[in-house]
PyMOL Python script that loads the backbone (N, CA, C, O; Angstrom):
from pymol import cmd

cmd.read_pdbstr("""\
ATOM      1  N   UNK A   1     112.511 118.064 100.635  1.00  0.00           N
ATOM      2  CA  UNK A   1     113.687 117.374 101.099  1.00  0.00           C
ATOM      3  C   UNK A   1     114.727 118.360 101.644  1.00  0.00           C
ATOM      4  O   UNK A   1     115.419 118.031 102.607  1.00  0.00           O
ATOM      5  N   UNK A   2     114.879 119.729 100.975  1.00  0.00           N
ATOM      6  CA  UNK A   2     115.587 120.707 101.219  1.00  0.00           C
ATOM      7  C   UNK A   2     115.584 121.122 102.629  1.00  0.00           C
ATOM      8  O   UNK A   2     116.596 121.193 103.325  1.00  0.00           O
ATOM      9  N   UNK A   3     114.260 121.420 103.049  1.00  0.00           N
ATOM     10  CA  UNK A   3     114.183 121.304 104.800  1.00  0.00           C
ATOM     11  C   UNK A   3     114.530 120.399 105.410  1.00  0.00           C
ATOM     12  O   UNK A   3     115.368 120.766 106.234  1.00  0.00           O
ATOM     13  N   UNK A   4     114.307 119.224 105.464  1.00  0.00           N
ATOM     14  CA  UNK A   4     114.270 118.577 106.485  1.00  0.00           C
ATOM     15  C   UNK A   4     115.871 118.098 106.411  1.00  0.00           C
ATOM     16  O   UNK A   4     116.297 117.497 107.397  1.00  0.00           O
ATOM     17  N   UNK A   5     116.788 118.338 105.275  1.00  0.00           N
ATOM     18  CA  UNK A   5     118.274 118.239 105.176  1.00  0.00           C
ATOM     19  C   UNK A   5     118.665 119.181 106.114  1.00  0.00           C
ATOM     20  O   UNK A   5     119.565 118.950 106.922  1.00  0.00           O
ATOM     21  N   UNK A   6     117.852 120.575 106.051  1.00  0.00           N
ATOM     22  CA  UNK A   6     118.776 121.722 107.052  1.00  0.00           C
ATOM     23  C   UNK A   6     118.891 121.764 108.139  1.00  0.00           C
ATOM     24  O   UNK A   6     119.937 121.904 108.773  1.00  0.00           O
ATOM     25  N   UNK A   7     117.580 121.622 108.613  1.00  0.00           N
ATOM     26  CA  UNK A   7     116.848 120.968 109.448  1.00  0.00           C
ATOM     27  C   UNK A   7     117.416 119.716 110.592  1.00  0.00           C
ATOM     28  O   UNK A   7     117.218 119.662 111.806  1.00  0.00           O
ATOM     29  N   UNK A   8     118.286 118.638 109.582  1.00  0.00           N
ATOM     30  CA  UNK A   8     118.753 117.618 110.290  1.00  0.00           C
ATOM     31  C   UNK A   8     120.564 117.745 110.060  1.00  0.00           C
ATOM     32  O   UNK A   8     121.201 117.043 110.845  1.00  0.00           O
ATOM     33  N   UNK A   9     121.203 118.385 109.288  1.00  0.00           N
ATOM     34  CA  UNK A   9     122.158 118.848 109.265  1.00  0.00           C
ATOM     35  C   UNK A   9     122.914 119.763 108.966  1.00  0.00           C
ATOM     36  O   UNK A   9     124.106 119.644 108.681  1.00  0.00           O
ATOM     37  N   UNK A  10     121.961 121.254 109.029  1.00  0.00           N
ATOM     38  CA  UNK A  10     122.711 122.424 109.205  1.00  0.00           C
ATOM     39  C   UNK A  10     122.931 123.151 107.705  1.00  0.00           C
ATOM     40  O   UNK A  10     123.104 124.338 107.431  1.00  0.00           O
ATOM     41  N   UNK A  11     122.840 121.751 106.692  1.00  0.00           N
ATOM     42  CA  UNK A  11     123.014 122.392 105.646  1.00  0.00           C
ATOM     43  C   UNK A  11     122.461 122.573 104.234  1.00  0.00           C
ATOM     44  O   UNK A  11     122.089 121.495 103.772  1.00  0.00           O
ATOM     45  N   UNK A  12     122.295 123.610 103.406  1.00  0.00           N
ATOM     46  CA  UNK A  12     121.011 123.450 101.902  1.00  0.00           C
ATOM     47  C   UNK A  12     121.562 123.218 101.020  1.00  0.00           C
ATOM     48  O   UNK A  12     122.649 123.795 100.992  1.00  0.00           O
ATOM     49  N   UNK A  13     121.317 122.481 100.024  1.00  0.00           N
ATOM     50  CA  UNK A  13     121.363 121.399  98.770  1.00  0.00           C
ATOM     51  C   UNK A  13     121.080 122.789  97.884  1.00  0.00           C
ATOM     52  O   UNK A  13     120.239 123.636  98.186  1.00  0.00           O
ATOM     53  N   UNK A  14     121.820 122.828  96.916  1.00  0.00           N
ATOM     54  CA  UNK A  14     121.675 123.677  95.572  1.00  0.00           C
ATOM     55  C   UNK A  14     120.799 122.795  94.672  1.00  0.00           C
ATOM     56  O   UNK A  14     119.810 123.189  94.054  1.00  0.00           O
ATOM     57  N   UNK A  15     121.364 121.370  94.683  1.00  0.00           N
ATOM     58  CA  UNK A  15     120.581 120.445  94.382  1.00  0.00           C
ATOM     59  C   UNK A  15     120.502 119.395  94.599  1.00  0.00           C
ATOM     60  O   UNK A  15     121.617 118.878  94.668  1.00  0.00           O
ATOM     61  N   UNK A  16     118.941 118.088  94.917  1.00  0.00           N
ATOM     62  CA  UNK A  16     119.657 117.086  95.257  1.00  0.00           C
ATOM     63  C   UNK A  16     119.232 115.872  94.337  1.00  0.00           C
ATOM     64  O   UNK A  16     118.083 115.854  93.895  1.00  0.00           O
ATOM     65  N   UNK A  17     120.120 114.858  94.034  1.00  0.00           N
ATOM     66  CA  UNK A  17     119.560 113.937  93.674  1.00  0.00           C
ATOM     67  C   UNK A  17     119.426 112.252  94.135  1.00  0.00           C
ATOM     68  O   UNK A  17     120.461 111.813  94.637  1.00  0.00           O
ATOM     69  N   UNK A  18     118.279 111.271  94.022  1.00  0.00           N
ATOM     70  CA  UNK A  18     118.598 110.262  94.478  1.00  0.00           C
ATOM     71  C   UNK A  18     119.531 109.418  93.909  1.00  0.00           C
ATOM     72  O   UNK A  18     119.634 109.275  92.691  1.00  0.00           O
ATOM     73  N   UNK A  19     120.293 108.789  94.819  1.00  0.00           N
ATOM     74  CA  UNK A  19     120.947 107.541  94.164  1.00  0.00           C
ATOM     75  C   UNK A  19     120.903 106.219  94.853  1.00  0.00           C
ATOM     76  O   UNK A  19     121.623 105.326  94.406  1.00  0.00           O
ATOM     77  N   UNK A  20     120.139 105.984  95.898  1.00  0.00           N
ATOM     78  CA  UNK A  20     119.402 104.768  96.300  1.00  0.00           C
ATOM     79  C   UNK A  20     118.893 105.082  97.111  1.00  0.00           C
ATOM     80  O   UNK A  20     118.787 106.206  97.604  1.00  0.00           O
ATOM     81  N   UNK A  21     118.236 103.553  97.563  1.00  0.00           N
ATOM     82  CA  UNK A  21     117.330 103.648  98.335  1.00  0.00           C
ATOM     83  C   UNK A  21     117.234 101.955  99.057  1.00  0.00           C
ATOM     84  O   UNK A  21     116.984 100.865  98.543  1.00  0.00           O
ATOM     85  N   UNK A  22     117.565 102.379 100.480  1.00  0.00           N
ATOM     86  CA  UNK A  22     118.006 100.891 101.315  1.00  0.00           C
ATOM     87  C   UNK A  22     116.559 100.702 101.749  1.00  0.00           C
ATOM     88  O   UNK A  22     115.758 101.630 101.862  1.00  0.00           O
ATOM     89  N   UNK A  23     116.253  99.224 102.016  1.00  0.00           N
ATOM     90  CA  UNK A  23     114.964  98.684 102.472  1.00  0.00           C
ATOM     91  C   UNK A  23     116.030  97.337 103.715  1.00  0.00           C
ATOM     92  O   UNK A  23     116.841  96.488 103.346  1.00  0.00           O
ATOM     93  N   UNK A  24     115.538  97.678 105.238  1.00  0.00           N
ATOM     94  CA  UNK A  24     115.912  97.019 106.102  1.00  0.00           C
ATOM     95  C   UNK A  24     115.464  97.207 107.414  1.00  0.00           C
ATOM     96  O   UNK A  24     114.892  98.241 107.761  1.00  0.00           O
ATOM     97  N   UNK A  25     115.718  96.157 108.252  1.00  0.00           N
ATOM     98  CA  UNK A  25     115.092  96.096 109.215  1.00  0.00           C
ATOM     99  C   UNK A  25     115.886  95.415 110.109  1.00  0.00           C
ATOM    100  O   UNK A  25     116.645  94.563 109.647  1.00  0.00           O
ATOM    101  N   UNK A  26     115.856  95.737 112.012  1.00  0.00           N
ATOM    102  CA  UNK A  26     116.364  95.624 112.526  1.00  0.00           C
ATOM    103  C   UNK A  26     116.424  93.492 112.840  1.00  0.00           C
ATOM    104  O   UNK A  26     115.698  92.563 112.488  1.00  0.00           O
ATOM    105  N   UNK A  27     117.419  93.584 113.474  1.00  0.00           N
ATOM    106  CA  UNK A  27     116.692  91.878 114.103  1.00  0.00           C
ATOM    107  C   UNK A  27     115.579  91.892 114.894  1.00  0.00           C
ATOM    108  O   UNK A  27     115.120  92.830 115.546  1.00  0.00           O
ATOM    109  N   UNK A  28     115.145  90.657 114.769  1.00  0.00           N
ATOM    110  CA  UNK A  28     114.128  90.873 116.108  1.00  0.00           C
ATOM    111  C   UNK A  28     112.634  91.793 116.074  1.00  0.00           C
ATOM    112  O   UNK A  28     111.634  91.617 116.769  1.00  0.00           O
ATOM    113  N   UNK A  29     112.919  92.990 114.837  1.00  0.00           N
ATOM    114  CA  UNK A  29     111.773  93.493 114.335  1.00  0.00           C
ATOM    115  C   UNK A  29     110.802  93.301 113.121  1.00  0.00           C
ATOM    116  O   UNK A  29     111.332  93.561 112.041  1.00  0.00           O
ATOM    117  N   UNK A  30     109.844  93.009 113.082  1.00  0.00           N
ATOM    118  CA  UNK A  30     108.795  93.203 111.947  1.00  0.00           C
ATOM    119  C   UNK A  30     108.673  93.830 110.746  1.00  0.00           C
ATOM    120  O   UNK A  30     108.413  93.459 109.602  1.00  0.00           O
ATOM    121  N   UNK A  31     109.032  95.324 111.507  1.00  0.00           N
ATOM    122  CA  UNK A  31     108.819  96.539 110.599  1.00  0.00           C
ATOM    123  C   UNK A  31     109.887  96.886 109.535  1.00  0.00           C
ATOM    124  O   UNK A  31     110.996  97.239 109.936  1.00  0.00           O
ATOM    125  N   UNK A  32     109.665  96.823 108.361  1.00  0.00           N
ATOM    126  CA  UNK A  32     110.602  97.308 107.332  1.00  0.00           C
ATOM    127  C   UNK A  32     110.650  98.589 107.384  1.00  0.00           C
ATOM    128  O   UNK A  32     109.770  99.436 107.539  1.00  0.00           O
ATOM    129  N   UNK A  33     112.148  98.674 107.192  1.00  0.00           N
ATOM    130  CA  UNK A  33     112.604 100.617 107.107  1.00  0.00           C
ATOM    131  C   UNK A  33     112.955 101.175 105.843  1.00  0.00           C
ATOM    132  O   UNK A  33     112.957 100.280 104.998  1.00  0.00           O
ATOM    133  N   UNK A  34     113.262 102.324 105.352  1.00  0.00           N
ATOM    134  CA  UNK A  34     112.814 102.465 104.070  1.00  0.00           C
ATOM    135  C   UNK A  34     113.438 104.112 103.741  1.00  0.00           C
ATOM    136  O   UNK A  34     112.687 105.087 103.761  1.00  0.00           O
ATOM    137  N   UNK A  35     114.892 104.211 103.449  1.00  0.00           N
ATOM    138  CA  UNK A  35     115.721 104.837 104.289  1.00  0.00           C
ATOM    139  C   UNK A  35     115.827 105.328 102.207  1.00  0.00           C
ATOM    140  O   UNK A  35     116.203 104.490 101.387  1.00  0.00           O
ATOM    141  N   UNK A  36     115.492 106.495 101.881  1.00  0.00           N
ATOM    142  CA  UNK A  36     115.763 107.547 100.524  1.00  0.00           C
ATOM    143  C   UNK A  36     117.807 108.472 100.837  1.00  0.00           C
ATOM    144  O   UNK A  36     118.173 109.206 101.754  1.00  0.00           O
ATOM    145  N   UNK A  37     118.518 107.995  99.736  1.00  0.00           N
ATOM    146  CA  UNK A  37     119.765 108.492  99.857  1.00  0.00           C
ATOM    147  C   UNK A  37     119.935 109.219  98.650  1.00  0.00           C
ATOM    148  O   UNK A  37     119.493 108.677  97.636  1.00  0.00           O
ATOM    149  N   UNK A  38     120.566 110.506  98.521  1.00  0.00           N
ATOM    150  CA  UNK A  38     120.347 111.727  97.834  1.00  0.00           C
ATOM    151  C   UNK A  38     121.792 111.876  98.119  1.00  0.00           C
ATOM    152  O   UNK A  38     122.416 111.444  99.088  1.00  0.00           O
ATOM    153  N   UNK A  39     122.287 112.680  96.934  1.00  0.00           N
ATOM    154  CA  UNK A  39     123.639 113.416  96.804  1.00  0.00           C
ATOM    155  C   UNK A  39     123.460 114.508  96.388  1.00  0.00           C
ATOM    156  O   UNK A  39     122.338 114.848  96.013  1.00  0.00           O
ATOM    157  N   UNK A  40     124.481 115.311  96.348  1.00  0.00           N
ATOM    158  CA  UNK A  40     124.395 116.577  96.053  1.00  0.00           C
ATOM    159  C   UNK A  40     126.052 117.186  95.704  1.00  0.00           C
ATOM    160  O   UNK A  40     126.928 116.911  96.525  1.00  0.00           O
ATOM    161  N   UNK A  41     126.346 117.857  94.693  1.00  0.00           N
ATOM    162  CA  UNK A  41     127.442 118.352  94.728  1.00  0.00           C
ATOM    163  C   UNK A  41     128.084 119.884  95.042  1.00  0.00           C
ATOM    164  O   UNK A  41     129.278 120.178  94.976  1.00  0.00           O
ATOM    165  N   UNK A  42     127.163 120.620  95.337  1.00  0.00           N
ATOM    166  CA  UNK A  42     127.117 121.991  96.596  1.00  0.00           C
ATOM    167  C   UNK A  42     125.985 121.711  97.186  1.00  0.00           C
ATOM    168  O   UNK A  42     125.032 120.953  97.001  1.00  0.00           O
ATOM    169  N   UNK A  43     126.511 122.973  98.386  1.00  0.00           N
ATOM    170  CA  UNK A  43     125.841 122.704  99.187  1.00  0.00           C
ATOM    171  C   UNK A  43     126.585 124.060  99.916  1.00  0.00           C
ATOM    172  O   UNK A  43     127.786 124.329  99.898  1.00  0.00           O
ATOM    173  N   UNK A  44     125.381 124.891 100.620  1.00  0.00           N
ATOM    174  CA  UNK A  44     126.081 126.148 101.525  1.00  0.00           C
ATOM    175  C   UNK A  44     125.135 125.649 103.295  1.00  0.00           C
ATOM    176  O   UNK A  44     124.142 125.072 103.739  1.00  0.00           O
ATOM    177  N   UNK A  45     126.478 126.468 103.730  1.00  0.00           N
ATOM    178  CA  UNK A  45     125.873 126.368 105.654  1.00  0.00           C
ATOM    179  C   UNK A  45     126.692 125.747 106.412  1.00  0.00           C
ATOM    180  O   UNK A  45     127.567 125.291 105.676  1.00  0.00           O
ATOM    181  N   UNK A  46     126.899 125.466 107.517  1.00  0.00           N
ATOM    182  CA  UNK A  46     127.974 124.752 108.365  1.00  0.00           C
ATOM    183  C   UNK A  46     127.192 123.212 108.886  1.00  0.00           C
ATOM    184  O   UNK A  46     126.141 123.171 109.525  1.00  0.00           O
ATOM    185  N   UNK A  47     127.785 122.320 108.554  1.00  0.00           N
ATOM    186  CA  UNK A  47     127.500 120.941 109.008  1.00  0.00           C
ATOM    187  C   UNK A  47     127.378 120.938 110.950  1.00  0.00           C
ATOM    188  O   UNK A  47     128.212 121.434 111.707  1.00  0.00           O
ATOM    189  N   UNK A  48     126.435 120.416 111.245  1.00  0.00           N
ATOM    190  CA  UNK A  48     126.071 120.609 112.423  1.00  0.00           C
ATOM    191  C   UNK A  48     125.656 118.929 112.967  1.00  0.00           C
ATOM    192  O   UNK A  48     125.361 117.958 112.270  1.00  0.00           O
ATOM    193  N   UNK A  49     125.745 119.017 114.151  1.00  0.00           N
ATOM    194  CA  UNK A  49     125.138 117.366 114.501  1.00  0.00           C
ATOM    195  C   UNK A  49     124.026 117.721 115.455  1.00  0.00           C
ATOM    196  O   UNK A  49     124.199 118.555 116.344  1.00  0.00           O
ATOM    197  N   UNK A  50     122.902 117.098 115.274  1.00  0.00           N
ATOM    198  CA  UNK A  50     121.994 117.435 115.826  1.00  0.00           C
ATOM    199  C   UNK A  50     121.281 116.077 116.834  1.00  0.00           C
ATOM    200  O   UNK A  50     121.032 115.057 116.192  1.00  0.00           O
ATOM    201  N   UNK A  51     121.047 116.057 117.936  1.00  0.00           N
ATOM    202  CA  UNK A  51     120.492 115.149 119.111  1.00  0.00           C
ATOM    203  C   UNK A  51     120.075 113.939 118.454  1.00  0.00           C
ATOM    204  O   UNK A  51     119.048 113.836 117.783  1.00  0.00           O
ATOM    205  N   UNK A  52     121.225 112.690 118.755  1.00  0.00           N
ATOM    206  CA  UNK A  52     119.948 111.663 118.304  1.00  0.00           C
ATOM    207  C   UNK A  52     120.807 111.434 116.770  1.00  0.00           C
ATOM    208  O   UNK A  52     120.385 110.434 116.190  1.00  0.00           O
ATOM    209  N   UNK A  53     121.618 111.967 116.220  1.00  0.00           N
ATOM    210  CA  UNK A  53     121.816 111.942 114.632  1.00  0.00           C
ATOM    211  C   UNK A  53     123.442 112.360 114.637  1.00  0.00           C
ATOM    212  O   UNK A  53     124.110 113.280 115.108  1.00  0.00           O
ATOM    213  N   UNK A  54     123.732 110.974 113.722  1.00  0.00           N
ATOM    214  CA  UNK A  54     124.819 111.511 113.542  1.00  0.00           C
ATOM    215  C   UNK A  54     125.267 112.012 111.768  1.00  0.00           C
ATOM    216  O   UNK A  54     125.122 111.504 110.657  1.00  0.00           O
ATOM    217  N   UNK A  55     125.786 113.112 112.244  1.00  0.00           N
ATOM    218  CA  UNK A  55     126.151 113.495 110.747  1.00  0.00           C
ATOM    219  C   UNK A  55     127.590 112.992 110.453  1.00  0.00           C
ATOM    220  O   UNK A  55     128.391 112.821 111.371  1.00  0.00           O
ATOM    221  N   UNK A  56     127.942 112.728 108.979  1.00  0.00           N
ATOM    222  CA  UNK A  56     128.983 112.589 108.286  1.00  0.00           C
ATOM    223  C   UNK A  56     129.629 113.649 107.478  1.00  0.00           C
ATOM    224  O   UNK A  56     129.448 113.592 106.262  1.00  0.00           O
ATOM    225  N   UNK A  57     130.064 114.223 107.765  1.00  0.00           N
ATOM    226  CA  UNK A  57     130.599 115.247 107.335  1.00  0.00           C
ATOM    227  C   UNK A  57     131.773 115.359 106.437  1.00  0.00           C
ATOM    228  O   UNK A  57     132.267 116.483 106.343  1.00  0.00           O
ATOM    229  N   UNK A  58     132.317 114.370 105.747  1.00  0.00           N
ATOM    230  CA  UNK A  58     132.912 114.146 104.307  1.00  0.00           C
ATOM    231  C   UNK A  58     132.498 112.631 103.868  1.00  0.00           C
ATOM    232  O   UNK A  58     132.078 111.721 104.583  1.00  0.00           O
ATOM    233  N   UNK A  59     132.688 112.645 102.804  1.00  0.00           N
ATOM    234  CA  UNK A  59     132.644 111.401 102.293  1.00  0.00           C
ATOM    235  C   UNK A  59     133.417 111.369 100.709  1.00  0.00           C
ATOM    236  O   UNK A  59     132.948 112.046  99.794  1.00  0.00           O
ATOM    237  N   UNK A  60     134.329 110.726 100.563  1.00  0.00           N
ATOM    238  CA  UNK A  60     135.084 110.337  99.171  1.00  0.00           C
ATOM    239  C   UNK A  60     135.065 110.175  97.982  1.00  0.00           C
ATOM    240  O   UNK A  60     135.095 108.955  97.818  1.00  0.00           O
ATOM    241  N   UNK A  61     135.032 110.669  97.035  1.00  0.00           N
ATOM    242  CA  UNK A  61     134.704 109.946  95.890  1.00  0.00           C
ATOM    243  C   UNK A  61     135.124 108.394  95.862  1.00  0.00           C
ATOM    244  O   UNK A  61     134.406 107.432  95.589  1.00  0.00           O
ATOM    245  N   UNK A  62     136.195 108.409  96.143  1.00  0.00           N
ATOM    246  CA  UNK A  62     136.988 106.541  96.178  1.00  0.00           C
ATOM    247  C   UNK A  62     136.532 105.635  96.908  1.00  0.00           C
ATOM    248  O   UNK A  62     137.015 104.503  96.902  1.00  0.00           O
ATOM    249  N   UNK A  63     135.206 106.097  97.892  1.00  0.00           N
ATOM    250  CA  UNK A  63     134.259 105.056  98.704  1.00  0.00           C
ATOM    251  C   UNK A  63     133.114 105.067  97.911  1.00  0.00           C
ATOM    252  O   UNK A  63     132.470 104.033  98.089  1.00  0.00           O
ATOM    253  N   UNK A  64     132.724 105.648  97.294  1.00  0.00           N
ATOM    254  CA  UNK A  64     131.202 105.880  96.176  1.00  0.00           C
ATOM    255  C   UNK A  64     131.337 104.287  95.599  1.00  0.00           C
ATOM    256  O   UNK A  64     130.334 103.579  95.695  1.00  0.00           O
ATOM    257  N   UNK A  65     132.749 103.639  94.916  1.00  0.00           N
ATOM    258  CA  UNK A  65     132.527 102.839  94.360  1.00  0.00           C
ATOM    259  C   UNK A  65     132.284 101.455  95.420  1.00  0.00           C
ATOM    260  O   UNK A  65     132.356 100.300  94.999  1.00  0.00           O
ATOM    261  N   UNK A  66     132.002 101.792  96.786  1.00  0.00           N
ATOM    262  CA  UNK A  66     131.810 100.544  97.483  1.00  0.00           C
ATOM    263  C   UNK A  66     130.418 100.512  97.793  1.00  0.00           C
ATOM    264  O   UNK A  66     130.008  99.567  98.467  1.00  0.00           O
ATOM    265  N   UNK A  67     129.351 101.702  97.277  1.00  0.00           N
ATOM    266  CA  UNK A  67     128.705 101.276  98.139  1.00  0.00           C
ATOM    267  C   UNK A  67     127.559 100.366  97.104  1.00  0.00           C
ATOM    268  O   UNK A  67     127.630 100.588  95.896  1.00  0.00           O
ATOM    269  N   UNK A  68     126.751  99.577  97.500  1.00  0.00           N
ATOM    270  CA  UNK A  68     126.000  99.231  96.785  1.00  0.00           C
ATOM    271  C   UNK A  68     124.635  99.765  95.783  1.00  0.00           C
ATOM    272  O   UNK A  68     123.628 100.329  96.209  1.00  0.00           O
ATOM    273  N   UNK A  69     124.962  99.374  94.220  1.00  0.00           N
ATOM    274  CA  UNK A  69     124.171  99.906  93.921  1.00  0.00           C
ATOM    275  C   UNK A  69     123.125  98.973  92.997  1.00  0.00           C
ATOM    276  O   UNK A  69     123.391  97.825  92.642  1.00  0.00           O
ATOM    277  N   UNK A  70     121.994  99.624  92.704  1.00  0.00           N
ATOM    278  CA  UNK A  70     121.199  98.869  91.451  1.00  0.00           C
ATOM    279  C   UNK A  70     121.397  99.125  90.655  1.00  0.00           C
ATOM    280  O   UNK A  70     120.750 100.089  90.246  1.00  0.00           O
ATOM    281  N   UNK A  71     122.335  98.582  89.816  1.00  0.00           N
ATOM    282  CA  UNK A  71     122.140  99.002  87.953  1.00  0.00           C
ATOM    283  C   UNK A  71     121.180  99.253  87.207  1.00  0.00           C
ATOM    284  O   UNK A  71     121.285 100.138  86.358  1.00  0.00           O
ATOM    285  N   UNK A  72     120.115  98.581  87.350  1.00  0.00           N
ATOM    286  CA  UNK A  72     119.136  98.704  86.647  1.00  0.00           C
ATOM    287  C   UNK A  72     118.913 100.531  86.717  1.00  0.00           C
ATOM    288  O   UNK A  72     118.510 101.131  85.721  1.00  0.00           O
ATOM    289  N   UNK A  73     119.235 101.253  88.017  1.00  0.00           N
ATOM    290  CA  UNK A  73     118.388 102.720  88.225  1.00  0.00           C
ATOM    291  C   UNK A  73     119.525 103.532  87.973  1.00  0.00           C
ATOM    292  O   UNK A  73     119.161 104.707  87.940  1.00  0.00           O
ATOM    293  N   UNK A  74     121.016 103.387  87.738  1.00  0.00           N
ATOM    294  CA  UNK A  74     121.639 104.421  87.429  1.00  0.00           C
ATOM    295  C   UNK A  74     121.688 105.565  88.131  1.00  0.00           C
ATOM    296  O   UNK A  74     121.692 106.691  87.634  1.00  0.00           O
ATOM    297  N   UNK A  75     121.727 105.289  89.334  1.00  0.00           N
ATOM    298  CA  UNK A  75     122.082 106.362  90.299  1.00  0.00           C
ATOM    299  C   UNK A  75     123.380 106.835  90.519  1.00  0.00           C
ATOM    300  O   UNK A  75     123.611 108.016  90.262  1.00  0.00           O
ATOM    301  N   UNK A  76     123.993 106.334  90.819  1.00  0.00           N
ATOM    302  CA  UNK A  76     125.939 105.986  90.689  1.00  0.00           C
ATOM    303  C   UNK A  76     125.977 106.270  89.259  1.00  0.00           C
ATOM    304  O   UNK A  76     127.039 106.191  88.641  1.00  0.00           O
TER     305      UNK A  76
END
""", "prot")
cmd.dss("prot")
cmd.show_as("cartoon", "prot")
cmd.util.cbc("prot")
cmd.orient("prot")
């Protein structure tokens, strides 16, 4: 996972862990998507945006509590 993070945004995970995992699909399409979300609390390298991808380059603690989660898995 460590590569393909640097790879797609410039920067390496000391460590990462999951805390969900979205299952969706566009309109109009068939195919289910199946999209693994990982946090991390360091992290070294410069945030970069790479073709095609957009990176986010902060995110809040005070939005964590909006996003949706499963209780049952204790990710959050």
């Amino acid at each position: 996972m460590n590569r393909e993070l640097e790879e797609e945004s410039g920067v390496t995970a000391a460590s990462l862990r999951q805390i969900g995992l979205l299952i969706f699909e566009f309109i109009g399409e068939a195919q289910l998507l199946e999209v693994h979300v990982f946090s991390t609390d360091e992290f070294s390298g410069t945030v970069i945006e790479t073709e095609g991808r957009l990176v986010i380059q902060e995110f809040f603690a005070e939005q964590k509590k909006d996003l949706p989660v499963c209780e049952e898995n204790n990710y959050l």
